[in-house]
LOPAZA-412750 format. One line per field, with one value per residue (C-alpha): chain; x, y, z. Coordinates in pm, 1 decimal, always signed. Layout:
<sites>
chain c(A,...);
xx c(X,...);
yy c(Y,...);
zz c(Z,...);
</sites>
This chain:
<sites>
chain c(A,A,A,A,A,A,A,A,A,A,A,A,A,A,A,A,A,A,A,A,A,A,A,A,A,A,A,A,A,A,A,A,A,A,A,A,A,A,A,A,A,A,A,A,A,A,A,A,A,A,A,A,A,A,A,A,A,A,A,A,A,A,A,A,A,A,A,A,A,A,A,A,A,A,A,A,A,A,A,A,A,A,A,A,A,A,A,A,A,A,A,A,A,A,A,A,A,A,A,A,A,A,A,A,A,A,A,A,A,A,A,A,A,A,A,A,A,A,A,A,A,A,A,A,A,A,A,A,A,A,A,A,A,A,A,A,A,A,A,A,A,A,A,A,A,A,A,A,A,A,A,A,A,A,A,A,A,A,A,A,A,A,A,A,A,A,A,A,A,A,A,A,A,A,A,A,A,A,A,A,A,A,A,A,A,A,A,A,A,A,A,A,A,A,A,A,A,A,A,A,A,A,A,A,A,A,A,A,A,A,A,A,A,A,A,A,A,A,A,A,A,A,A,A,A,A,A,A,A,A,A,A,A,A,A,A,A,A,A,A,A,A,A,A,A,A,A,A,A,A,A,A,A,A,A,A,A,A,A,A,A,A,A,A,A,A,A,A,A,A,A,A,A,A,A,A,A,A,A,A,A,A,A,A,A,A,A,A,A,A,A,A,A,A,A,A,A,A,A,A,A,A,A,A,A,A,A,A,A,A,A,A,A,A,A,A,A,A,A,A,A,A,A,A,A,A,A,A,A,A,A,A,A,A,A,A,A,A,A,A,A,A,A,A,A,A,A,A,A,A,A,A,A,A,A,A,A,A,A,A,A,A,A,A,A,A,A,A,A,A,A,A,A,A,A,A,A,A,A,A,A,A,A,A,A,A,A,A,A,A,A,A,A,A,A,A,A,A,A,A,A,A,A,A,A,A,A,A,A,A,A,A,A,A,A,A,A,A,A,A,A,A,A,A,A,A,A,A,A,A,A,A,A,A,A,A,A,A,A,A,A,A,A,A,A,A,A,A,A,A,A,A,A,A,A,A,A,A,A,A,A,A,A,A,A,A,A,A,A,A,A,A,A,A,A,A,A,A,A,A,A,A,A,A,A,A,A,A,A,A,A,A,A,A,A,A,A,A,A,A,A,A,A,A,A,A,A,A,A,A,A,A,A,A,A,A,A,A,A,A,A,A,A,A,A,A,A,A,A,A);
xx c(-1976.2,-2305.9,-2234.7,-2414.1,-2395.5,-2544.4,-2715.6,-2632.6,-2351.0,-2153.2,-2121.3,-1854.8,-1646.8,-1643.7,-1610.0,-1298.1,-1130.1,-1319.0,-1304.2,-934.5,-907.4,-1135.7,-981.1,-660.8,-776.8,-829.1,-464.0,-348.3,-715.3,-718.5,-379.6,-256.4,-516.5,-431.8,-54.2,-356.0,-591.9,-398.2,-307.1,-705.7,-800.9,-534.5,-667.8,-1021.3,-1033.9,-815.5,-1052.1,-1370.1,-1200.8,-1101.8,-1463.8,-1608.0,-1327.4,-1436.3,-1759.6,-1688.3,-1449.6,-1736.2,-2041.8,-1796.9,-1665.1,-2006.1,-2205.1,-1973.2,-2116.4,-1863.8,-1994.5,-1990.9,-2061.1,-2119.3,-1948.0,-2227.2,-2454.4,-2278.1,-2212.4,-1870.8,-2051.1,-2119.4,-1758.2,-1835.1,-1585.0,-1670.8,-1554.0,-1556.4,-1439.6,-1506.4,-1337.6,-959.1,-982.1,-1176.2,-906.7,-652.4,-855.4,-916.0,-540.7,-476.4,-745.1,-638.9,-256.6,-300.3,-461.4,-236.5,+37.1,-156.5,-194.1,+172.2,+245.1,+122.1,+441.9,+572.2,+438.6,+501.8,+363.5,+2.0,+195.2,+263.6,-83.4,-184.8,+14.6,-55.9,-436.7,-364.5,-132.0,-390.6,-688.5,-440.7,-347.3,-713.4,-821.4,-591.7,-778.2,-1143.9,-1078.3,-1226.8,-1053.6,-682.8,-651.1,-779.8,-567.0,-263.7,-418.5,-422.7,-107.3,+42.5,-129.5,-4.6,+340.5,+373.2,+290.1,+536.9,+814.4,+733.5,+632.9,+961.4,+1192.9,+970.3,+1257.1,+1418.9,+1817.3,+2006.8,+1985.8,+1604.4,+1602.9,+1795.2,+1621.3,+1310.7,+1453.3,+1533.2,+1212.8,+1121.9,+1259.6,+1231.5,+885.0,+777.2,+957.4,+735.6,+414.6,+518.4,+593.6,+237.3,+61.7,+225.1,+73.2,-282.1,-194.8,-115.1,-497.0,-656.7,-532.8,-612.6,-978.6,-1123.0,-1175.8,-1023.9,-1281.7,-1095.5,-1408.9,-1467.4,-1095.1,-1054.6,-1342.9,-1194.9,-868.7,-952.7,-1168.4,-800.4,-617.8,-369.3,-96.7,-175.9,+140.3,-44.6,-182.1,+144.8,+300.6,+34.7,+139.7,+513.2,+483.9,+209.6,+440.2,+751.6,+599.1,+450.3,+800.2,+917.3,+681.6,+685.8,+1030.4,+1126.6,+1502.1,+1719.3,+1427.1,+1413.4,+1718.4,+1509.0,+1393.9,+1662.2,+1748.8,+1389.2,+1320.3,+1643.3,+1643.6,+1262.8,+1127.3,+1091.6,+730.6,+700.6,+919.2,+659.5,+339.7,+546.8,+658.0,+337.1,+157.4,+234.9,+430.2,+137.5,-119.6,+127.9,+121.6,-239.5,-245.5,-37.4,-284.0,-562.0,-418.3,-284.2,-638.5,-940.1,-760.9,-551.8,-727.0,-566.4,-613.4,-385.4,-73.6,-224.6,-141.1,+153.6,+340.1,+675.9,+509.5,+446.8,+783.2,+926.9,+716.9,+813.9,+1153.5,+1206.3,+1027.5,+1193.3,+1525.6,+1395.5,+1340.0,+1610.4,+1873.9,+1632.5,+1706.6,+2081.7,+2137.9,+1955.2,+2183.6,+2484.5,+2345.1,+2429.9,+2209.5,+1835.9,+1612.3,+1792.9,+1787.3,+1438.7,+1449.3,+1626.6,+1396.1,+1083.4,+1216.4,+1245.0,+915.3,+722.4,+928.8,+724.1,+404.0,+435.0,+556.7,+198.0,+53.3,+258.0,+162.1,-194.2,-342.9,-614.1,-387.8,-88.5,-333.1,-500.8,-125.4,-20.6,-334.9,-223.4,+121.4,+11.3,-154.8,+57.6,+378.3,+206.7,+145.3,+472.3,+688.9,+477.0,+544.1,+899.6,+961.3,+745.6,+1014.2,+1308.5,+1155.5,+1113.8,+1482.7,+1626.2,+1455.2,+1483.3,+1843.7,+2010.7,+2029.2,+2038.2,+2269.2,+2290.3,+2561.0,+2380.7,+2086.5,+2288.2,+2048.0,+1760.0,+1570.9,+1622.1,+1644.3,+1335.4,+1119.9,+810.0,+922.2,+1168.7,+947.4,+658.2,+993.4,+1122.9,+753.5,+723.8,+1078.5,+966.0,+678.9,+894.5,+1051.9,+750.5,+774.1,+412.3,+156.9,+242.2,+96.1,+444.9,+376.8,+20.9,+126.4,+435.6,+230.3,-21.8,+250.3,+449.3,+119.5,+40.4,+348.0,+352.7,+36.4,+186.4,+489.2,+723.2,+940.1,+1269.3,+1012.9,+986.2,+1331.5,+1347.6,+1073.5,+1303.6,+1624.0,+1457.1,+1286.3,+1667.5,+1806.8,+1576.3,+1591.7,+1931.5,+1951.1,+1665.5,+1827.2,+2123.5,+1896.9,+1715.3,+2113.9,+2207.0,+1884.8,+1879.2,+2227.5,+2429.6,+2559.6,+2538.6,+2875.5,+2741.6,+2412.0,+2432.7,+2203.7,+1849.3,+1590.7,+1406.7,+1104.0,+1182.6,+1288.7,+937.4,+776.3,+854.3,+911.9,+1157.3,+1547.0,+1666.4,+2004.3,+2014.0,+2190.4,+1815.5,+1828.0,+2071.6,+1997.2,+1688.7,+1436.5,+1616.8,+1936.7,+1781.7,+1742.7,+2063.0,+2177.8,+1962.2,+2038.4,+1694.4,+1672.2,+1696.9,+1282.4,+1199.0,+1434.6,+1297.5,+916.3,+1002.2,+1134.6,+843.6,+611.0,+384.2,+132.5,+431.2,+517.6,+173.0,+111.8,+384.8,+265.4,-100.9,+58.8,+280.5,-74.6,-214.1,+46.0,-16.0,-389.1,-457.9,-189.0,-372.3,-685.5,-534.7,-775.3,-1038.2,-877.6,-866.8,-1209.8,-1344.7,-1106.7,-1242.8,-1512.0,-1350.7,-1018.4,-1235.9,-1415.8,-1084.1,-1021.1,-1350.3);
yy c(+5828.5,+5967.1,+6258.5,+6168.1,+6503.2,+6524.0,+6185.3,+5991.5,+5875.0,+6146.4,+6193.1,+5946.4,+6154.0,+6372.2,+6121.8,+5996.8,+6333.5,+6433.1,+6126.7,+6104.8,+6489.3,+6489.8,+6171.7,+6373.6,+6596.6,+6272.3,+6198.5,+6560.6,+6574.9,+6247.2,+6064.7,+6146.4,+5963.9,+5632.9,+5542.6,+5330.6,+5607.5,+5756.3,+5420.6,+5317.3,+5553.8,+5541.3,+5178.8,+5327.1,+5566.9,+5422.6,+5097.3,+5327.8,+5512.0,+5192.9,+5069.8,+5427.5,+5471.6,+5096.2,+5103.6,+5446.7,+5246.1,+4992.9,+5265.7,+5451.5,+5147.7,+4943.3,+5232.5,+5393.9,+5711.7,+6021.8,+6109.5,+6518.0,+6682.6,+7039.3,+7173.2,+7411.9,+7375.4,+7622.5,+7471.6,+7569.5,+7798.4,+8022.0,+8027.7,+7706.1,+7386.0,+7050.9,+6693.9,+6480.4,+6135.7,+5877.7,+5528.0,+5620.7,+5827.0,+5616.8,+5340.1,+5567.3,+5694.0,+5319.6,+5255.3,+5498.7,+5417.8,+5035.9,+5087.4,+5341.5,+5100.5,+4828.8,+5057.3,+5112.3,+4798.4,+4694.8,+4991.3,+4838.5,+4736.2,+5108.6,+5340.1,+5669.9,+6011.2,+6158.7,+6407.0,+6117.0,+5986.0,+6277.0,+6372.3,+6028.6,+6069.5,+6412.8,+6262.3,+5995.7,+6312.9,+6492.3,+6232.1,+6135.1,+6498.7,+6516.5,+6249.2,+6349.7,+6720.9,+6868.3,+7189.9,+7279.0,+7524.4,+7281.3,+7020.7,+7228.9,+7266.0,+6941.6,+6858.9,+7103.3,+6899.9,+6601.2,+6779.6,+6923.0,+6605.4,+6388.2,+6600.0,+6606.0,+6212.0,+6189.1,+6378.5,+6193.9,+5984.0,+6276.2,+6225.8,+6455.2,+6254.8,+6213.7,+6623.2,+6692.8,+6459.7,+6598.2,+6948.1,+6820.8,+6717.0,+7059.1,+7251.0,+7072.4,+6943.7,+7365.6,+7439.0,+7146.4,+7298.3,+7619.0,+7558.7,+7371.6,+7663.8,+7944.2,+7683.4,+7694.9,+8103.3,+8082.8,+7866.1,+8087.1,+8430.3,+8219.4,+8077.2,+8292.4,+7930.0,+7701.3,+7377.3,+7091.3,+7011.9,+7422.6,+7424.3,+7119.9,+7382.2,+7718.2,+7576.7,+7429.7,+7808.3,+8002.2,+7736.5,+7468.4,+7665.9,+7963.9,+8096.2,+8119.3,+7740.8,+7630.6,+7753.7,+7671.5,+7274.4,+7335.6,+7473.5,+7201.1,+6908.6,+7025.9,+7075.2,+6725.5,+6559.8,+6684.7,+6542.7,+6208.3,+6226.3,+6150.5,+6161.2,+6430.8,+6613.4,+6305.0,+6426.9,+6381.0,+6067.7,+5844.2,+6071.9,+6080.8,+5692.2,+5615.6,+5809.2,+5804.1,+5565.1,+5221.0,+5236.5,+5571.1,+5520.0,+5256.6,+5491.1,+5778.4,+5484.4,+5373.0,+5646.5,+6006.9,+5961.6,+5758.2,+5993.9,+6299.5,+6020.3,+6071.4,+6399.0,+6439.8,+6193.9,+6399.4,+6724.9,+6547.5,+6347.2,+6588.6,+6939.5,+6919.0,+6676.9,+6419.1,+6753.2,+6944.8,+6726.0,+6635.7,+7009.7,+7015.9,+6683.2,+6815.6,+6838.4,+6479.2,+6380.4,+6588.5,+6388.4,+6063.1,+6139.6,+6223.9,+5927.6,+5669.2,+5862.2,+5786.4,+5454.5,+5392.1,+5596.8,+5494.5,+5111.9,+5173.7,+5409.9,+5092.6,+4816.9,+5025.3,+5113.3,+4850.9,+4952.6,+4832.0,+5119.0,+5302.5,+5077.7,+5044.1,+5424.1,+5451.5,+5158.0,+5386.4,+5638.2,+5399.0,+5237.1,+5611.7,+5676.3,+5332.5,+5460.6,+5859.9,+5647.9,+5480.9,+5839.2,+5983.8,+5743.2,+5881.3,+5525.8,+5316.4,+5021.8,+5225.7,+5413.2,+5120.1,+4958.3,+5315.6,+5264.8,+4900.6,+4953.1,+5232.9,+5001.0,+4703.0,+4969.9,+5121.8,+4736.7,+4585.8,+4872.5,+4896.4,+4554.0,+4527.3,+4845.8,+4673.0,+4359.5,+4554.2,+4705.4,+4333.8,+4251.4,+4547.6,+4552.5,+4193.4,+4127.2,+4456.1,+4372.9,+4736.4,+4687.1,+4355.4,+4212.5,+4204.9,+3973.2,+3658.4,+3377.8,+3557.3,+3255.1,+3071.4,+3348.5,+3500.0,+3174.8,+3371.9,+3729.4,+3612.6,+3466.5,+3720.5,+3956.4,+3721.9,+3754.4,+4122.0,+4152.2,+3873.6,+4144.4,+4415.6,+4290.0,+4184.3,+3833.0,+3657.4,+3577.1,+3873.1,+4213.2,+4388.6,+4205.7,+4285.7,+4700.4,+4635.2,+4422.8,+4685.5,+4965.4,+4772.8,+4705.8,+5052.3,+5137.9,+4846.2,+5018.2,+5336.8,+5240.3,+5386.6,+5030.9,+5241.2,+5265.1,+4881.2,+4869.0,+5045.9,+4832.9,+4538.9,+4700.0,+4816.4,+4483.7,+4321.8,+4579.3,+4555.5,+4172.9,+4254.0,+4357.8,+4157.7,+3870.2,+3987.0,+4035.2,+3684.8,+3505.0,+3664.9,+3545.3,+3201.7,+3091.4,+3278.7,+3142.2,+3410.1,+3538.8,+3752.8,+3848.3,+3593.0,+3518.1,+3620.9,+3286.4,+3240.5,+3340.4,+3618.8,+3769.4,+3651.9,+3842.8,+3673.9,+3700.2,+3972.6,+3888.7,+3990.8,+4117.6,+4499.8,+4421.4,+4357.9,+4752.1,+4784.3,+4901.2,+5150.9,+5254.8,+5043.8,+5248.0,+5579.8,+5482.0,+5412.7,+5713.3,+5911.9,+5733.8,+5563.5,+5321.9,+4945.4,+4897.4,+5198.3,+5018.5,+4645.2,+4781.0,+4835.0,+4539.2,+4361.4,+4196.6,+3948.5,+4231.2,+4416.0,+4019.1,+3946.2,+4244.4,+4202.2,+3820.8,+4039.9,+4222.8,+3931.2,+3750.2,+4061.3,+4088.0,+3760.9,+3799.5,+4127.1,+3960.5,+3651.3,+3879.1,+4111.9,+4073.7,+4143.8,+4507.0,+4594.7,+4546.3,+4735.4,+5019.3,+5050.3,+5241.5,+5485.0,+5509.5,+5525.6,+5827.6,+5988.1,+5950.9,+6092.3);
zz c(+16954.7,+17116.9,+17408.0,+17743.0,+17914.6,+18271.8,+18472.0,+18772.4,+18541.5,+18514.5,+18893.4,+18843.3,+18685.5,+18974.7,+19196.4,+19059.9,+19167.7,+19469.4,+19691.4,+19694.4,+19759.2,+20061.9,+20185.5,+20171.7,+20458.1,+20697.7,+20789.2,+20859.7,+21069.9,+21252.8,+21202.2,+21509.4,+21697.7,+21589.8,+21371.1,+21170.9,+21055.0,+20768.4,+20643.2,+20669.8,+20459.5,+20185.5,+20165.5,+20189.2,+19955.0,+19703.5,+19702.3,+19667.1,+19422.0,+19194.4,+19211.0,+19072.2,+18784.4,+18680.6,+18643.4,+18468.2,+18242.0,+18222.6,+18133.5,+17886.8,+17696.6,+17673.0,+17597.4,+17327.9,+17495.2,+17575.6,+17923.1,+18007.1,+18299.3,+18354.6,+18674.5,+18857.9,+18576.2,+18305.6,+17989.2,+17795.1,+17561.2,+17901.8,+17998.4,+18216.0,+18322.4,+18177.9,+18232.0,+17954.4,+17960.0,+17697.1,+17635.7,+17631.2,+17968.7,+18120.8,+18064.5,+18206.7,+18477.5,+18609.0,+18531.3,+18788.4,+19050.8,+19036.7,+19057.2,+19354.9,+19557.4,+19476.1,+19558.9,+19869.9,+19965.0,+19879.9,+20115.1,+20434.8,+20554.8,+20542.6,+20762.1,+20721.9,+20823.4,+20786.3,+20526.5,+20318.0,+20266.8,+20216.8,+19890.9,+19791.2,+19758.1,+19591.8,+19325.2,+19256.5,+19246.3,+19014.7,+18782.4,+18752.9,+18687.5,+18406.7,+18245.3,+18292.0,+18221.6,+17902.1,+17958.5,+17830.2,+18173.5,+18414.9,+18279.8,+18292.8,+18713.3,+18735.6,+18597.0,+18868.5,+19161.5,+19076.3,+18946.5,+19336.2,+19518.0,+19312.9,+19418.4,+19781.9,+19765.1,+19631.4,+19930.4,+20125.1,+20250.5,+20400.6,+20254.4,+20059.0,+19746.5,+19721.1,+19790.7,+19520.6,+19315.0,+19404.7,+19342.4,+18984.8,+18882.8,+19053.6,+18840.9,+18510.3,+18596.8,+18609.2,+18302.8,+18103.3,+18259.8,+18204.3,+17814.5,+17778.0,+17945.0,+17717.3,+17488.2,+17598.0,+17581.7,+17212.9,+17183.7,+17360.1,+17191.4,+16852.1,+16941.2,+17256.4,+17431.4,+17623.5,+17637.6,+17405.2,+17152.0,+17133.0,+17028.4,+16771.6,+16579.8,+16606.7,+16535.8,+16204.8,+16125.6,+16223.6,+15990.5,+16065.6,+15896.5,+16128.7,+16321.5,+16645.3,+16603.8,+16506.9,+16814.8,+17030.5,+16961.3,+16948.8,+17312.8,+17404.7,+17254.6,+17413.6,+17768.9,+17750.1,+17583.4,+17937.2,+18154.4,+17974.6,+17977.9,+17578.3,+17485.6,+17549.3,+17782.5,+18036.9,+18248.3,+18574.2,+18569.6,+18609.9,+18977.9,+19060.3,+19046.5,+19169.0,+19490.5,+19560.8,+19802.9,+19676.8,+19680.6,+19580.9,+19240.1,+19162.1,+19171.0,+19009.5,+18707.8,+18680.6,+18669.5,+18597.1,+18279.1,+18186.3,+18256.5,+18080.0,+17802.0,+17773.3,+17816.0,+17464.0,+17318.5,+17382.8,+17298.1,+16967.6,+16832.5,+16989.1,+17049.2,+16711.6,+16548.5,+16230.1,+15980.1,+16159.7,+16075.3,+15705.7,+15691.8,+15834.6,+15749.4,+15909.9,+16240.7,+16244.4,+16119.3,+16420.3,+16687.4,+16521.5,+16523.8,+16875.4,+16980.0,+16743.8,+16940.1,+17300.7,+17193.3,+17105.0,+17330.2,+17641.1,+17558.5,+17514.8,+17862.1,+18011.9,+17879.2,+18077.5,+18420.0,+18676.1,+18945.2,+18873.6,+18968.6,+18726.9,+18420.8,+18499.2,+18464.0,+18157.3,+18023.2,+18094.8,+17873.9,+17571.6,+17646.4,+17660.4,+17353.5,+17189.9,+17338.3,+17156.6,+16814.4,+16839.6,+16878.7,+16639.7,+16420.2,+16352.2,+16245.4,+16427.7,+16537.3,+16641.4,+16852.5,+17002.0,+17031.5,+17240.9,+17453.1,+17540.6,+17593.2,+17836.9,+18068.3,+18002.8,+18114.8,+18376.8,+18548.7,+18434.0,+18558.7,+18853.7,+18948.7,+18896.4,+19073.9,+19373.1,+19287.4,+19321.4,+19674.0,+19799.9,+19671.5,+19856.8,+20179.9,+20243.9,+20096.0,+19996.5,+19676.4,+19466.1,+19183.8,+18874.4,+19023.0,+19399.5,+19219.7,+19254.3,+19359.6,+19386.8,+19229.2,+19548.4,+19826.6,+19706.0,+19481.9,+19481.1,+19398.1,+19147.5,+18963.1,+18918.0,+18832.7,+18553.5,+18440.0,+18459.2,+18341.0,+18015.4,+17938.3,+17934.1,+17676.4,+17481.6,+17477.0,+17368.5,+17545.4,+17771.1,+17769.0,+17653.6,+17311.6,+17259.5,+17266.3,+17069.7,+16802.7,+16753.1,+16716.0,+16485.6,+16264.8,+16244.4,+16161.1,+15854.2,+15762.9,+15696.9,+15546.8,+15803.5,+15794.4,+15978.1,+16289.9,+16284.4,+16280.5,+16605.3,+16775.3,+16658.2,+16761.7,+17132.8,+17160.8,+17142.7,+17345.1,+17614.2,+17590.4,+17681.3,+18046.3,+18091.6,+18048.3,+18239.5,+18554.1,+18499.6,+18455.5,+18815.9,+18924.5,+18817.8,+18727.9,+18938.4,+19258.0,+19526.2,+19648.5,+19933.6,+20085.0,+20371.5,+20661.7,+20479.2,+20455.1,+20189.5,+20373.8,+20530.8,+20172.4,+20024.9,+20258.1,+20598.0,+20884.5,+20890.0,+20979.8,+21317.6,+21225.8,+21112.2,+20792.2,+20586.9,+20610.0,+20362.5,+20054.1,+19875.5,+20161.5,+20430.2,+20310.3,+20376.6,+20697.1,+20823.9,+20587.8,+20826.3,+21128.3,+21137.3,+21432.5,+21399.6,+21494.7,+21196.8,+20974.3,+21001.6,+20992.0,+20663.0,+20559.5,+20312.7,+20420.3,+20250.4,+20082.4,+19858.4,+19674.2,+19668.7,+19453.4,+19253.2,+19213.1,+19100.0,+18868.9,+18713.4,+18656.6,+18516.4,+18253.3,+18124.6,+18129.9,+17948.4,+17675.9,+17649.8,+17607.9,+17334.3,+17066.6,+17347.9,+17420.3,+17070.3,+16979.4,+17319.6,+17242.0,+16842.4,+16887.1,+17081.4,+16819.7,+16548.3,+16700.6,+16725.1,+16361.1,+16196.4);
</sites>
């Protein structure tokens, strides 16, 4: 891959980070002139900011070129910060930019405080720093700006629960950063640098088998297992997607495990490079381990919960688990598989977590057994779920089987069958409480949730009687003695289903375009394997 460093091109790699951070001063400075302004420029910003991280994604992946940009001029050789993005963060980084404004714009219906908008252009500057970051420091900086807004955006609601929740993720969320930065202190006292390329050479000088290197990943690994949340380190997600705001638990699910995702990716093919685990065999072993364990543990804690946001929740934690077992991997089609699934995850889970807002603001409906009839009370939503929920599981043509497919190839390649076993046992598990959800939905006669019309629950008018409350967001309300107007001006309206619908059509088109993906992304996985 050639290195592009400086150009009009690489001011969109600032770009990606500074709009949304100076759009984040705009509520708190003009949102109380008009209850419209903060929301404007959410939708603003976040649509400016998905135009620059595509046609990022578009220079980086046509070109083949790794794009580098020299903050203030210095190069890393003079102690300088660089962004450097090439074709995986560039996918990432227009992951993020896309799914914030769709989150956005499946937002409109829920108006909250300048605050809110606020943190939610931060999280998306955050999350996209991590990506185009070619430092080890900054990254760990950027993790902690996105860290700090996802715990606010998630007390957002104001309740006890999402407070603790938030509290949680606090606290666990800091001890994962803190373990990666002790990391980046074992680097640093090993190499004298912090810039990612400068490392992936001094590293390979000190030696793999080096104490101080060793440690340096250990701590690195173990900070990131946390933040993606990987089997038995995941204890706060299932409380922090639960008790978040509907909309809120489907940014966080789309996106930050993602982006921590990518972070380990990065650290694990241009920090540490292939040659480190060639030398050390046992490290690699470790990492597949623990994520053949999320896997599978994430897929089984799903099949019990009976509330949906959380066996969403626990199903997150066995889908990262796939996504580390195609990094883990070290081979060119698990890789490419890991990228996939990471987008395909970050838009299926997105949706459905959109789905399961509609469901609950319009009919209550939190828990499997409340999904009754939910093919006919809500036609349109149900379907893009069963959709979603069909990709999930990995069902062809969808997305969900494209990742899984590559994965499972890599892993063929390298003779690890007991790893196919897991995708196979996962794939059944998760088919599982899929298929519960899509039985209640479609072949269940409703025993309660009376007086809601089909169009008012896809997106309708909204339902006079304060009972659409119940339930989620609309239950946080009454829990905090919201009034009956705050209450129904969140009920969803018809910009939340018609993102879900979006996302529904996205799965299936980025599975029907599989082949495509792979042979855009080769260049760049290849680059990460010389």
């Amino acid at each position: 891959m050639t290195e592009a460093v400086g150009g009009p091109v690489a001011l969109l790699s600032v770009l990606v980070v500074v709009v949304p951070i100076l759009a984040a001063v705009l509520p708190l400075a003009f949102g109380r002139l008009s209850d419209s302004v903060s929301v404007g420029v959410a939708l603003v910003a976040s649509a400016v900011n998905a135009v620059v991280a595509s046609v990022l994604a578009w220079v980086t992946l046509s070109g083949g070129e790794r794009i580098v940009t020299e903050i203030g001029g210095f190069p890393a050789s003079q102690g300088g910060i660089e962004l450097a993005v090439d074709g995986m963060s560039a996918v990432v980084v227009a992951l993020i930019a896309v799914v914030g404004f769709a989150v956005a714009v499946a937002s409109l219906d829920d108006r909250r405080q300048n605050t809110f908008y606020s943190l939610y252009l931060l999280l998306v500057a955050g999350l996209s720093g991590v990506c185009v970051t070619g430092d080890v420091f900054n990254m760990y900086v950027f993790l902690e700006i996105s860290g700090l807004t996802a715990y606010a955006l998630i007390a957002s609601d104001g309740t006890g629960r999402s407070a603790l929740a938030a509290l949680k993720y606090l606290i666990v969320g800091t001890v994962g950063a803190s373990l990666y930065l002790i990391g980046i202190g074992y680097a640093y006292v090993s190499t004298g640098v912090l810039n990612m390329y400068d490392l992936s050479e001094l590293l390979a000088d000190v030696g793999y088998a080096d104490p101080l290197v060793l440690s340096a990943f250990a701590f690195m690994a173990t900070g990131f297992a946390i933040k993606i949340a990987l089997f038995p380190l995941h204890t706060w997600q299932p409380d922090a997607y639960t008790e978040a705001p509907d909309r809120v638990t489907a940014l966080i699910a789309a996106l930050v495990s993602t982006t921590a995702a990518y972070a380990l990716a990065r650290i694990v093919f241009t920090v540490f490079t292939v040659e480190f685990f060639a030398t050390n065999p046992i490290v690699q072993q470790a990492l597949l381990a623990i994520a053949a364990t999320s896997v599978v543990a994430g897929s089984v804690l799903a099949v019990l919960q009976t509330r949906v946001k959380r066996m969403l929740a626990y199903s997150s934690v066995a889908q990262f688990g796939l996504v580390v077992l195609g990094i883990g991997l070290l081979e060119e089609f698990a890789l490419v598989g890991a990228i996939i699934h990471l987008v395909g995850h970050a838009i299926i889970k997105g949706g459905l977590f959109l789905g399961v807002a509609v469901f609950a603001g319009a009919l209550g409906a939190t828990t499997v057994d409340d999904y009754d009839g939910l093919g006919e009370r809500a036609p349109y939503t149900s379907a893009a779920f069963a959709v979603l929920a069909i990709s999930l599981v990995g069902v062809p043509p969808t997305v969900g089987f494209v990742g899984k497919l590559y994965i499972a190839i890599g892993a063929v390649n390298e003779g690890a069958w007991p790893l196919v076993a897991v995708i196979v046992v996962s794939t059944v598990l998760t088919l599982g409480y899929v298929l519960r959800l899509i039985e209640r939905m479609y072949f269940t006669s409703p025993a309660s949730l009376e007086g809601t019309t089909p169009a008012a629950a896809d997106g309708g008018e909204p339902p006079s009687s304060s009972a659409s409350t119940s339930g989620s967001d609309a239950g946080s309300d009454s829990a905090s003695g919201a009034t009956p107007d705050l209450a129904a001006s969140r009920h969803p309206g018809p910009a939340i289903v018609a993102v879900v619908i979006v996302a529904a059509v996205a799965s299936l088109v980025l599975g029907f375009a599989g082949a495509g993906i792979e042979s855009i992304l080769e260049p760049t996985v290849n680059t990460l394997f010389d």
